[in-house]
N, C-alpha and C positions, 0 to 999 in steps of 0.2 A: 521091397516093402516101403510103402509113401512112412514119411515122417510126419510127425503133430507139427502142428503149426504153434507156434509158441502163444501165440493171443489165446489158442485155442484152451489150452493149457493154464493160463493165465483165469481163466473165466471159468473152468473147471475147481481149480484150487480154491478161488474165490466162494464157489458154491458151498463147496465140502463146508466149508468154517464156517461162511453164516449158519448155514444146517446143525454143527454141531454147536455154536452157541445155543438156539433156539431150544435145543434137545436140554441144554443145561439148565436154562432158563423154568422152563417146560416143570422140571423134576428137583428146584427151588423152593423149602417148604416155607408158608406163612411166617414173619415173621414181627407185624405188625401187632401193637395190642389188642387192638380190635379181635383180631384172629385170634392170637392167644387167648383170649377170653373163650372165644365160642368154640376153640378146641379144648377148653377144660385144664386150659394151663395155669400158673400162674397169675394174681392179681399183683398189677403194679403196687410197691410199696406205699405210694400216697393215697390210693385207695384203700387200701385197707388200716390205714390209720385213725381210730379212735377219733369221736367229735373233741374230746378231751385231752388226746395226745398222751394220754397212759397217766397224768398227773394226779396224783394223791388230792382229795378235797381237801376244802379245809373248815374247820367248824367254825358254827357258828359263834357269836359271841365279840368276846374282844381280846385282845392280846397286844401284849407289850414288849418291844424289840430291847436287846440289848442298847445300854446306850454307846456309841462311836464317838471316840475321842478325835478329835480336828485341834490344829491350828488354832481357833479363837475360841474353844469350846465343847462342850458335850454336846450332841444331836440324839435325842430319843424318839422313836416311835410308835404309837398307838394305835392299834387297827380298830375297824367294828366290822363285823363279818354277820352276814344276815342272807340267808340262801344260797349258802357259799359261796358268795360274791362280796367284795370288798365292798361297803357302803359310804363308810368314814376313813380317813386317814389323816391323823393330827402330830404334828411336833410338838411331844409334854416338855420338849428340853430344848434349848437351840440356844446357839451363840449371844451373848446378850453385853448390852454394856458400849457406852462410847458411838464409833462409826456401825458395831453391828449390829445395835440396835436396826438399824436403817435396812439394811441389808438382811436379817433375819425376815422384819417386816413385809420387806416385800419378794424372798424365794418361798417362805415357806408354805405360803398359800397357792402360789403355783405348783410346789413341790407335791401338798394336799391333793390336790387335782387331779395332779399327771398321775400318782398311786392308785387313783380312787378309777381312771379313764383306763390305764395301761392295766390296771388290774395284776400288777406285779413287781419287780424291783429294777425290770427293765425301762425305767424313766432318764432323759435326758437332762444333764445339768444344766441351772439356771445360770444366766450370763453375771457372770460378776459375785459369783456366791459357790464357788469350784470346792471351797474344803466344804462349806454346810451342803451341799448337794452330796457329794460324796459320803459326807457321815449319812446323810438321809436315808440314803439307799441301803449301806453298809445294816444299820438300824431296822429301816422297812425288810430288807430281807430276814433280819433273826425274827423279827414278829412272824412273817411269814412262815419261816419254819417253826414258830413252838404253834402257830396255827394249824397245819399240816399234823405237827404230831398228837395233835386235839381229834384230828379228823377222823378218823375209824371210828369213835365210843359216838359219833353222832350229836346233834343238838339237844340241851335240854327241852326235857317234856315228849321227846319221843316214844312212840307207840311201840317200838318194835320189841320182841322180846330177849331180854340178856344172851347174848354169845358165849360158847367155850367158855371163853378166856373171863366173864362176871357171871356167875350162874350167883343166883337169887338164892342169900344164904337168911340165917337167923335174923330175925329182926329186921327184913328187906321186904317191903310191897315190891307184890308184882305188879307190870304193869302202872304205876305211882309215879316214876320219874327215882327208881332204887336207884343205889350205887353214887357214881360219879354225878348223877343228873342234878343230886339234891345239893351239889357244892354250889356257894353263894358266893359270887366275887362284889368288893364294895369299896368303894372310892373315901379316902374320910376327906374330911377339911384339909384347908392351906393351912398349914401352920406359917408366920412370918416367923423371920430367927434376924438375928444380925448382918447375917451375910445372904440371906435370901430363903427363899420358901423352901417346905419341905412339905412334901404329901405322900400319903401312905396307902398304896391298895391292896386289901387282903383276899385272899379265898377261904371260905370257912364250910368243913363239912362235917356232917354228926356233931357237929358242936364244938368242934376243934378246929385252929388257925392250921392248913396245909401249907399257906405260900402267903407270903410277904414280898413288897415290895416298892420301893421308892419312885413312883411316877415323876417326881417333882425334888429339886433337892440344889442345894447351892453350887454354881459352877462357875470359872472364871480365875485365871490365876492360881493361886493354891491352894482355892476351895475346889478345883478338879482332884490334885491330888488328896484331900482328906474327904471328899466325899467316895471317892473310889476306893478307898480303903475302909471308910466306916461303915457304910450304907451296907457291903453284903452284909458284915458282922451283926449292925443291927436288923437284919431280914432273918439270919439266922436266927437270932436271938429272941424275937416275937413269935418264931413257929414254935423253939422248943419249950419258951415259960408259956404258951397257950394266951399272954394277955399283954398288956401294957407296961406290966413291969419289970423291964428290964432295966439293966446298967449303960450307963452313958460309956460311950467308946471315949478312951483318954485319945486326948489330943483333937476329941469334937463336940464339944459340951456342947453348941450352940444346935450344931445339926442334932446331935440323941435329943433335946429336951423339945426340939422341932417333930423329930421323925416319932418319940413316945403320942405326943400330943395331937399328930394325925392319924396316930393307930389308936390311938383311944377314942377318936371319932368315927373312924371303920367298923370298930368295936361294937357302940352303941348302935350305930343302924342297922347294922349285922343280929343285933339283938345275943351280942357275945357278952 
């Protein structure tokens, strides 16, 4: 019996394998998206992601951030929200005094900017103003959030008709701007004081003070700490006597007869 020739053998083996590669190949399912798509599979995760990104809106209006204590000062921020887009964004508080004067001057209005451009609290600190950028943000974001928590009851003067959660009770037009729509927020005057201004913005609804609070108020030194301890008491203190008459907080005569004297300007154009 002749023997194989080993080339022969060689080129035989050779066959087999590419063969059975091809065979493998051959019976390889789709595995590109493209394909996946047009066999009904799965949509890639960034496809299917929301123009929005799933984010809560945020109402219209204006809203006021915590203020963020820093190094040389209070940072507070003020939004204005107008189609659920940030329009405005202002520092009611900022470092003040001395060198930062200087320096307030000129981050805060780029800080303005970059809110009003990035449209969120992901903005980049100003060179040479690291703690006022930091509170800015710290600030810009709690506005953002009590704007967010605004955002489901919708903008005042809305047409839609009350939800679940407000149904149109006694004494509520429907369709009017009922409920929450009819609350009136109002900026009063500067009051000056000795150690610096004090301004007061209220929200007023059914004819009653909801919310009080200090836009504006002395800061610097150890008017951070007495203004940080008097200001909530007088915010409390204005919603629950409903008017101007409250007691001055011991140990801040200057600030209470400041903060009464811009809430009694709030007051009046309030028509409270």
């Amino acid at each position: 019996m002749r023997k194989s020739h080993p080339v022969r053998r060689v080129v035989l083996a050779t066959a087999a394998t590419v063969s059975g590669i091809v065979l493998l190949l051959s019976l390889k399912p789709a595995s590109d998206p493209g394909s996946a798509a047009a066999a009904g599979g799965a949509v890639p995760p960034a496809a299917a992601r929301s123009p929005q990104g799933g984010a809560q809106a945020i109402a219209d209006g204006t809203a006021t951030g915590d203020a963020a204590r820093t190094r040389y000062g209070a940072v507070q921020v003020r939004l204005t929200v107008s189609g659920g887009k940030i329009t405005k964004a202002e520092a009611v508080r900022a470092p003040e005094g001395g060198r930062s004067d200087r320096i307030t001057s000129d981050a805060v209005p780029r800080l303005n900017r970059a809110a009003v451009s990035a449209q969120g609290a992901e903005i980049d600190a100003v060179s040479g103003a690291t703690y006022t950028s930091a509170g800015y943000r710290q600030s810009l974001q709690s506005a953002l959030d009590k704007a967010r928590a605004a955002g489901p009851a919708g903008p005042p003067g809305s047409s839609g008709s009350p939800g679940p959660s407000q149904p149109a009770g006694p004494g509520q037009g429907s369709g009017d701007g009922a409920g929450e729509a009819r609350a009136r927020t109002v900026t009063g005057d500067v009051a000056q004081t000795q150690y610096g201004p004090v301004q007061v913005r209220v929200t007023v609804s059914g004819g009653r003070i909801t919310g009080a609070e200090a836009v504006r108020a002395p800061g610097g030194g150890r008017s951070d700490r007495i203004t940080s301890d008097a200001v909530p008491k007088l915010n409390r203190a204005a919603v629950a006597a409903g008017s101007a008459e409250i007691d001055a907080v011991s140990g801040a005569t200057y600030t209470s007869a400041g903060y009464r004297q811009s809430l009694q300007s709030a007051l009046d154009r309030a028509g409270g």
